[in-house]
VOPAGU-2260 file (C-alpha; in pm, 1 decimal, decimal comma):
REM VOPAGU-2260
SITE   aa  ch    i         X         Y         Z
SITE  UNK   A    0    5896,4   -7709,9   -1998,0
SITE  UNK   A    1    5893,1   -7984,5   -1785,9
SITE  UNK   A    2    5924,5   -7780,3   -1413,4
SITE  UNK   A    3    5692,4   -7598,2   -1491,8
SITE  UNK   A    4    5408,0   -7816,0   -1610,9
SITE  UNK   A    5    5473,1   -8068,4   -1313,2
SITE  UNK   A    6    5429,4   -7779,6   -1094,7
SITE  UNK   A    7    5085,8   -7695,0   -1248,4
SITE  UNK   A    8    5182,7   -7371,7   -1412,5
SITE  UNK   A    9    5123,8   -7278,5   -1735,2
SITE  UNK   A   10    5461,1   -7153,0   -1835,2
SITE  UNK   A   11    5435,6   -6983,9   -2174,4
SITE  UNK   A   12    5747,9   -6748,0   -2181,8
SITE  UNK   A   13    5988,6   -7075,0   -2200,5
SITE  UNK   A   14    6087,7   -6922,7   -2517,4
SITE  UNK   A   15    6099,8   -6579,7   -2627,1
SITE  UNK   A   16    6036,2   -6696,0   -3067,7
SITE  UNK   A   17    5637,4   -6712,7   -3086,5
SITE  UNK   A   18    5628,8   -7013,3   -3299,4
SITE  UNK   A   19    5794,2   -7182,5   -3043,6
SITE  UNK   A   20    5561,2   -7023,6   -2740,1
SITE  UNK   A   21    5272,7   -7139,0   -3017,4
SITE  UNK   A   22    5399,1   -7507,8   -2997,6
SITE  UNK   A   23    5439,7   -7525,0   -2618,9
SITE  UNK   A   24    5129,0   -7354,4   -2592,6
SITE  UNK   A   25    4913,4   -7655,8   -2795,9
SITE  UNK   A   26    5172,6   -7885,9   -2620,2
SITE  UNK   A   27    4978,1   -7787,1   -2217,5
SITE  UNK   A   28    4640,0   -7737,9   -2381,1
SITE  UNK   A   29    4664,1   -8090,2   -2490,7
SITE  UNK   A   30    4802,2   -8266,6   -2194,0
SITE  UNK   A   31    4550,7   -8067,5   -2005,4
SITE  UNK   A   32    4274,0   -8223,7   -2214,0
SITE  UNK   A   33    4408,5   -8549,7   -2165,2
SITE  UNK   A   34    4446,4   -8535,6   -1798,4
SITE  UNK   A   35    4134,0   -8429,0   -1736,5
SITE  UNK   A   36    4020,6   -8764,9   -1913,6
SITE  UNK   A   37    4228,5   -9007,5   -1792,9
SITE  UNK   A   38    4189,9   -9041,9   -1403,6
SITE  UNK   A   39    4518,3   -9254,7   -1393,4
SITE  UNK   A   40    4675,6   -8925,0   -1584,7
SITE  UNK   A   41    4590,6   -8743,3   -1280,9
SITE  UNK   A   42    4715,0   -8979,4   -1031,7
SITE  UNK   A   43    5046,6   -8984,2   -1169,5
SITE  UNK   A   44    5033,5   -8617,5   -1227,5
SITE  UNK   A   45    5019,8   -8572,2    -850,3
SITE  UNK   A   46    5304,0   -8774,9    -784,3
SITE  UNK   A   47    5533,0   -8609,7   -1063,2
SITE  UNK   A   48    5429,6   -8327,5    -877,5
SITE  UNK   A   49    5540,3   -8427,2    -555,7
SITE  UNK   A   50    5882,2   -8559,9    -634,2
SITE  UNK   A   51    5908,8   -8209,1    -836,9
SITE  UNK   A   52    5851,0   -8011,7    -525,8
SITE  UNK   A   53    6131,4   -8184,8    -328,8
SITE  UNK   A   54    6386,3   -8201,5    -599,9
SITE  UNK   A   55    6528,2   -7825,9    -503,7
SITE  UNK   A   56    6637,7   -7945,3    -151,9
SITE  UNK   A   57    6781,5   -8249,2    -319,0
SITE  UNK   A   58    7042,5   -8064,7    -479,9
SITE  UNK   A   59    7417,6   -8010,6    -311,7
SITE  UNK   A   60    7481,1   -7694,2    -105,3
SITE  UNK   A   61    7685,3   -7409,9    -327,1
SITE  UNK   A   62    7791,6   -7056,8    -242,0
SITE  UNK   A   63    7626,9   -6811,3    -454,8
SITE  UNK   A   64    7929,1   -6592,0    -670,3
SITE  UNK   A   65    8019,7   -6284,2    -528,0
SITE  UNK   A   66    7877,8   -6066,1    -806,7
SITE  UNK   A   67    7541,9   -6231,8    -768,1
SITE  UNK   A   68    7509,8   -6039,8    -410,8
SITE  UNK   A   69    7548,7   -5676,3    -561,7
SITE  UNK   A   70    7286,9   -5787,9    -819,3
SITE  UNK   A   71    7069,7   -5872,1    -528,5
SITE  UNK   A   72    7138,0   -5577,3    -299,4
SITE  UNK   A   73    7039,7   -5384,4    -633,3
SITE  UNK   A   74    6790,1   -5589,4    -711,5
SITE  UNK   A   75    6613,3   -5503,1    -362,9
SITE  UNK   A   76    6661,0   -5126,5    -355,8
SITE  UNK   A   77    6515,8   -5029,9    -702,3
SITE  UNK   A   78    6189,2   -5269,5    -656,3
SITE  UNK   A   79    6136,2   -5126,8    -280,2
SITE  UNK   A   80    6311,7   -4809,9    -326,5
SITE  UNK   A   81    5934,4   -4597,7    -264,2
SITE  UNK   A   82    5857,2   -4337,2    -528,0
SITE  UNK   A   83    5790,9   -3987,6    -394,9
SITE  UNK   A   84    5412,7   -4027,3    -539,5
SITE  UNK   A   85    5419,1   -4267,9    -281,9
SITE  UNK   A   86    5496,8   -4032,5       2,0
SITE  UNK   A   87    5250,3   -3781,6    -143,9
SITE  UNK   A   88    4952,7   -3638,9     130,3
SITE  UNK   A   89    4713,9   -3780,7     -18,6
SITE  UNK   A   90    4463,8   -3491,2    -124,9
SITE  UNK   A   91    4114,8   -3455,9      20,7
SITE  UNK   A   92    3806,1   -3598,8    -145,8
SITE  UNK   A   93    3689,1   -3379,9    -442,2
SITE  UNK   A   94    3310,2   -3280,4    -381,4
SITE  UNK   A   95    3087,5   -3409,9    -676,8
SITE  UNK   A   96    2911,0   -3107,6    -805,0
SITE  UNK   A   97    2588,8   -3324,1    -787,2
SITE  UNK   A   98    2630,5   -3310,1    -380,5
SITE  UNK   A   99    2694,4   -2908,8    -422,4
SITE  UNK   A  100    2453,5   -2830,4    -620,4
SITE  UNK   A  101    2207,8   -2975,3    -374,5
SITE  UNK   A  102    2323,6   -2836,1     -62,6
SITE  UNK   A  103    2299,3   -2512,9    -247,3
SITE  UNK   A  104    1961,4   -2610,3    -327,9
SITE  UNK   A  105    1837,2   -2722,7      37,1
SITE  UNK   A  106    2008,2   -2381,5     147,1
SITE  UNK   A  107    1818,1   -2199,1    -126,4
SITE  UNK   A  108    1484,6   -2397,8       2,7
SITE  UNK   A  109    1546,8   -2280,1     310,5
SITE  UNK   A  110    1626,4   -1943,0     271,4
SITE  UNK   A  111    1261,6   -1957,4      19,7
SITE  UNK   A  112    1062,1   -2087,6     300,9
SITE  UNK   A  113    1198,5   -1831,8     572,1
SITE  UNK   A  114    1066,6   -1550,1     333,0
SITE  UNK   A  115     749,1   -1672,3     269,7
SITE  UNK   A  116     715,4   -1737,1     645,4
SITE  UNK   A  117     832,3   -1368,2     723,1
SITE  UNK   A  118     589,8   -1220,7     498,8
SITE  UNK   A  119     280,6   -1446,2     618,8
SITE  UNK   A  120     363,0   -1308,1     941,9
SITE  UNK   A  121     355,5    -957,8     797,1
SITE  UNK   A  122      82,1   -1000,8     628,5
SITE  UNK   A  123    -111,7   -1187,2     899,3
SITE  UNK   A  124     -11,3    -800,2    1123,8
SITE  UNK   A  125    -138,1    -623,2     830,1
SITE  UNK   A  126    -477,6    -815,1     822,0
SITE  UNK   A  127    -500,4    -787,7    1179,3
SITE  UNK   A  128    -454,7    -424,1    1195,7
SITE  UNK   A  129    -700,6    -345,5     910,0
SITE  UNK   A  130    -935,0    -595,6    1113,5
SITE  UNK   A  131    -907,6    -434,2    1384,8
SITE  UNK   A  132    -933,7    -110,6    1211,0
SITE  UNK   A  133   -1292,1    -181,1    1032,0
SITE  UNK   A  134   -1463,6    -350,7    1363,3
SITE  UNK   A  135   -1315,6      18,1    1529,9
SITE  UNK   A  136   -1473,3     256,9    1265,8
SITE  UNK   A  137   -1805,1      44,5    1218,4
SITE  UNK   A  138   -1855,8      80,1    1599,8
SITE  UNK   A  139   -1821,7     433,5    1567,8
SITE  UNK   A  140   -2056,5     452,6    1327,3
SITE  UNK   A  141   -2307,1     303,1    1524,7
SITE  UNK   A  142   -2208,6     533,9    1796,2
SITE  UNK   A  143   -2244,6     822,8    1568,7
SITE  UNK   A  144   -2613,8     685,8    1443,9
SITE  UNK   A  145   -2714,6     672,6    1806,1
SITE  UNK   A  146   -2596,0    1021,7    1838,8
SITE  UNK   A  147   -2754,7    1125,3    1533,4
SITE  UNK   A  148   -3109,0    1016,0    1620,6
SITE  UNK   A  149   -3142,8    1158,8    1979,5
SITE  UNK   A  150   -3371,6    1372,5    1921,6
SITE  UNK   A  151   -3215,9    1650,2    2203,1
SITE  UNK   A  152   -2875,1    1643,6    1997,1
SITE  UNK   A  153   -2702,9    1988,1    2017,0
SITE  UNK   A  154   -2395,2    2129,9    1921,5
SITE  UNK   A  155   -2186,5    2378,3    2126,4
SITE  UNK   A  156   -1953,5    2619,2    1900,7
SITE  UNK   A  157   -1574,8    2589,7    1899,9
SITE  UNK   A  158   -1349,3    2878,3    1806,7
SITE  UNK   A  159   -1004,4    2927,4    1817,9
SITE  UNK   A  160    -824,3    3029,5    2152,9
SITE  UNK   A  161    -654,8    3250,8    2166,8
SITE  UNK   A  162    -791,2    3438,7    1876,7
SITE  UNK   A  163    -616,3    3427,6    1569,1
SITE  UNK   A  164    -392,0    3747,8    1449,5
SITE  UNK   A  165    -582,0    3931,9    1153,2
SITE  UNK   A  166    -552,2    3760,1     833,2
SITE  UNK   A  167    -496,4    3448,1     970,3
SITE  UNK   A  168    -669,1    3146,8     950,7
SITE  UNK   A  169    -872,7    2989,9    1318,7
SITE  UNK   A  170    -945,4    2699,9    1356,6
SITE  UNK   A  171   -1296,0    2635,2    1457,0
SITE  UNK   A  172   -1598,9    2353,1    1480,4
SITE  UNK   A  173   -1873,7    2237,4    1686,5
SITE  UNK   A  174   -1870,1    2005,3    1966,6
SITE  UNK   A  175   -2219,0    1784,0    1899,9
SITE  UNK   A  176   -2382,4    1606,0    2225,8
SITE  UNK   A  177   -2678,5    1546,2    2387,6
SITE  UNK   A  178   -2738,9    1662,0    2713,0
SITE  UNK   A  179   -2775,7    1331,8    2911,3
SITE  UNK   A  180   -2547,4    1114,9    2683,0
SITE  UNK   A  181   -2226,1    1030,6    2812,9
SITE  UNK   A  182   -2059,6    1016,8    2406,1
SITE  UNK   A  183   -2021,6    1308,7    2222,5
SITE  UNK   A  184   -1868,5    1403,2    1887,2
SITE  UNK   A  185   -1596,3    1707,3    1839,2
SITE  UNK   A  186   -1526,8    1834,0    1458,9
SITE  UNK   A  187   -1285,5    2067,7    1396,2
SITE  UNK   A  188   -1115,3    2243,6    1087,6
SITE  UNK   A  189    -811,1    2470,7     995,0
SITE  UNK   A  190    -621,6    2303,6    1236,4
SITE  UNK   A  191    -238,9    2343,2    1183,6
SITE  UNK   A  192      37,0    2022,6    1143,0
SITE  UNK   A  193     189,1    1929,5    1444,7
SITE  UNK   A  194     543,9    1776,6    1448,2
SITE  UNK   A  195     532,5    1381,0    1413,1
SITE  UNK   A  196     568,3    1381,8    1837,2
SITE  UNK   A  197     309,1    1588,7    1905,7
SITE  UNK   A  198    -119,8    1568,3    1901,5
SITE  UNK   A  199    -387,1    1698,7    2012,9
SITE  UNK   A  200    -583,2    1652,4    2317,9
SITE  UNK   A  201    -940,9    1754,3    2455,3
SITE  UNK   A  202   -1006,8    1821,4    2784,4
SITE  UNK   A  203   -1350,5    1862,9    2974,5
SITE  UNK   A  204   -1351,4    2131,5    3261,5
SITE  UNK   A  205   -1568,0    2067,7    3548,4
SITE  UNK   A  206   -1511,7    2313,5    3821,0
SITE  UNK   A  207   -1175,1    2333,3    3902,0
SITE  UNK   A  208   -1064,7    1982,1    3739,5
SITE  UNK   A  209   -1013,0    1901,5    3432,0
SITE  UNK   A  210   -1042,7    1521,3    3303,0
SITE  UNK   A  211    -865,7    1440,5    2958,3
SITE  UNK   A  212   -1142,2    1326,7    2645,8
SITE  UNK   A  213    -871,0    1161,4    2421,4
SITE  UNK   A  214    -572,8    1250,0    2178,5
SITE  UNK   A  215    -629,2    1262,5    1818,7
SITE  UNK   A  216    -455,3    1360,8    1521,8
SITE  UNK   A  217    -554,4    1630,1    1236,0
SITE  UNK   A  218    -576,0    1506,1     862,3
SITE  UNK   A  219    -610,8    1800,8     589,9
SITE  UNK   A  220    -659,6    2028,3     921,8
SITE  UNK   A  221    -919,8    1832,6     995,0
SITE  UNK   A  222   -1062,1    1638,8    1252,9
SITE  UNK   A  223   -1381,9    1422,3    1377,5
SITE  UNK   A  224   -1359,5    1251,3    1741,9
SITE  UNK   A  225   -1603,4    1077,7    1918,2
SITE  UNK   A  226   -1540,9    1227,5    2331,6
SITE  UNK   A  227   -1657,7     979,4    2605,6
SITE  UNK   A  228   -1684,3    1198,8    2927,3
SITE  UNK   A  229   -1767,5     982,3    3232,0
SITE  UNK   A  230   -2043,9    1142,7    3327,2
SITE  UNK   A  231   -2366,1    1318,6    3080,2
SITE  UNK   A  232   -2214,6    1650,3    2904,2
SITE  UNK   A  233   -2454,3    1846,6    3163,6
SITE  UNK   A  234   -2206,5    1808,0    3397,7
SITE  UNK   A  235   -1946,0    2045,0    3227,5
SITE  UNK   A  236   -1939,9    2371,4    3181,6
SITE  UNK   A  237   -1631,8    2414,2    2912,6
SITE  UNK   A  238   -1408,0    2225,2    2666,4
SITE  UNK   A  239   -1103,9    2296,8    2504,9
SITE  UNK   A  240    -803,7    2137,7    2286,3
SITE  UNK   A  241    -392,7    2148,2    2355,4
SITE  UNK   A  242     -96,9    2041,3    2189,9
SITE  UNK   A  243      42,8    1744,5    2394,7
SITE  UNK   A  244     322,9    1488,9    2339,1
SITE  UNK   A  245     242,7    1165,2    2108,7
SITE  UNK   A  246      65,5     938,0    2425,1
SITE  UNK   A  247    -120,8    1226,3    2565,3
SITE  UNK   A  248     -77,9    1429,2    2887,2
SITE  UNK   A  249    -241,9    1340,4    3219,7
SITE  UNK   A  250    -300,1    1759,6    3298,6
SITE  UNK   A  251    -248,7    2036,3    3034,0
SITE  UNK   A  252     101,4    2112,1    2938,1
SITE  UNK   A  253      67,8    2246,6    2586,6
SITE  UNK   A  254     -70,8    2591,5    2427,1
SITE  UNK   A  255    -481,8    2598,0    2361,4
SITE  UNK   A  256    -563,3    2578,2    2007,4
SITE  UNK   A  257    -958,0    2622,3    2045,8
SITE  UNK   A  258   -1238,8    2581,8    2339,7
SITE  UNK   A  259   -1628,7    2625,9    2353,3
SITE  UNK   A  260   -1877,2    2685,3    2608,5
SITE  UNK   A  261   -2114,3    2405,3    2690,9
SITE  UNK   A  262   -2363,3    2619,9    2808,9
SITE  UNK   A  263   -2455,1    2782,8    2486,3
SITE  UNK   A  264   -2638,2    2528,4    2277,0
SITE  UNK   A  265   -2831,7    2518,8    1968,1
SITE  UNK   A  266   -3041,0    2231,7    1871,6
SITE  UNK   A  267   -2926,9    2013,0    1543,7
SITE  UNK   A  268   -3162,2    2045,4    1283,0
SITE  UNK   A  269   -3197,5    1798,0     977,3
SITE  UNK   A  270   -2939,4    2018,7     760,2
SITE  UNK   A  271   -2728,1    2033,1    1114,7
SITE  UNK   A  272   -2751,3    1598,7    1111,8
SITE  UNK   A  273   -2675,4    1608,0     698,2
SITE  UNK   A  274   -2395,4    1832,8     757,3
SITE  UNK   A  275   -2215,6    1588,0    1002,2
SITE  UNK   A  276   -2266,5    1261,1     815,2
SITE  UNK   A  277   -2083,4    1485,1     509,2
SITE  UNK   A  278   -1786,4    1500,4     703,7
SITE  UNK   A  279   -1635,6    1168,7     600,9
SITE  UNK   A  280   -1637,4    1219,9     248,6
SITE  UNK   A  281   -1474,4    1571,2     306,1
SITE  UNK   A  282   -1149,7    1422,1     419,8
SITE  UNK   A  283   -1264,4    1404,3     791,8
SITE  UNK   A  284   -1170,0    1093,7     969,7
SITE  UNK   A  285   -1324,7     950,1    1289,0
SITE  UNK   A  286   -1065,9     944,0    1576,9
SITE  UNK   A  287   -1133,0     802,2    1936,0
């Protein structure tokens, strides 16, 4: 017991028997107590100490047995000897599945936050067509009450061209203007489906030349366009319709569906004036 408590080690496996490890155990805890009181204790302590330490290289030189080298060699190669845990790749990081479930949630944010923004964009289109839609029909309806209280409106009639076979249905309408205006209205029914790349398209003849008054589409064979001619309706003598590609034609390339003479007038009465405002709630729709 004595090497090791000089060399300040507590030394408890001297003895393998626990009543003996007991003893030597209440042996060190009660030197330690008493070297910690007695400061001479101490001082002597360190010297014991000392003289301990160089006792090993006071003993004689001996050659170790021959045996005692295979123990060593042994010895050495099972404690360093590495395991094959040891030469294991080590294996990557496992992901928490608190970190995955929030990337899945910032990507699910994300992908949230694109839609919305898609369909505010689609919506904003929407809102802006429809806007633009409304301001375009309520100024034709303030064209059309202009129209509607000149008191020289007339209408000019529009039948089919070329006439319709017997039994079949012609298209026909009136083309509504005043004399000195430079707007006037065309309405039309029994007008057949075109092909979704095709419309119709007026045309005002003056002379020999022939200016184009707009494209427009039929609805339930019917049709209501506000014409602006650039110069007062006096100044032509005949209008007529065509089929034309979707964009309109700058000369007339299609067949003639109808055409009226704007030399024959009759004036618009009140029933006339009733008759047009109607329209609308027929199925009509105002093109320009």
């Amino acid at each position: 017991m004595l090497p090791g408590f000089l060399s300040g080690k507590d030394n408890l496996s001297i003895s393998r028997r626990p009543l003996e490890d007991l003893r030597v155990a209440k042996i060190i805890i009660h030197h330690d107590l008493r070297l910690f009181e007695c400061p001479r204790c101490q001082h002597d302590l360190q010297e014991y100490r000392l003289v301990a330490g160089m006792l090993p290289y006071s003993a004689p030189e001996a050659l170790p047995r021959p045996e005692l080298r295979y123990q060593l060699i042994e010895a050495v190669t099972h404690t360093a000897a590495p395991t094959p845990a040891e030469f294991a790749v080590p294996s990557a990081p496992a992901r928490r599945p608190g970190r995955r479930r929030s990337v899945w949630a910032t990507l699910a944010f994300a992908a949230l936050a694109l839609a919305l923004l898609i369909w505010n964009i689609s919506l904003r289109r929407e809102l802006d067509s429809q806007t633009a839609i409304v301001a375009q029909s309520r100024q034709n309806w303030q064209t059309m009450i202009v129209l509607l209280d000149d008191t020289a409106l007339a209408k000019y009639e529009v039948v089919a061209d070329p006439a319709p076979a017997p039994g079949q249905y012609p298209a026909h309408g009136h083309f509504w203007a005043s004399p000195q205006a430079q707007v006037a209205c065309l309405v039309l029914q029994g007008l057949p489906d075109l092909p979704v790349d095709q419309v119709y398209q007026v045309w005002l003849v003056r002379g020999d030349e022939q200016s184009s008054g707009g494209t427009f589409e039929a609805h339930n064979g019917k049709a209501w366009v506000l014409v602006r001619p650039d110069e007062p309706i006096t100044g032509y003598n005949e209008m007529f319709v065509t089929v034309e590609p979707v964009g309109g034609s700058t000369a007339p390339s299609g067949p003639r569906v109808v055409s009226g003479i704007l030399s024959d007038a009759t004036t618009a009465g009140l029933a006339d004036r009733q008759e047009l405002l109607s329209l609308p709630r027929d199925g009509a729709r105002f093109e320009d």
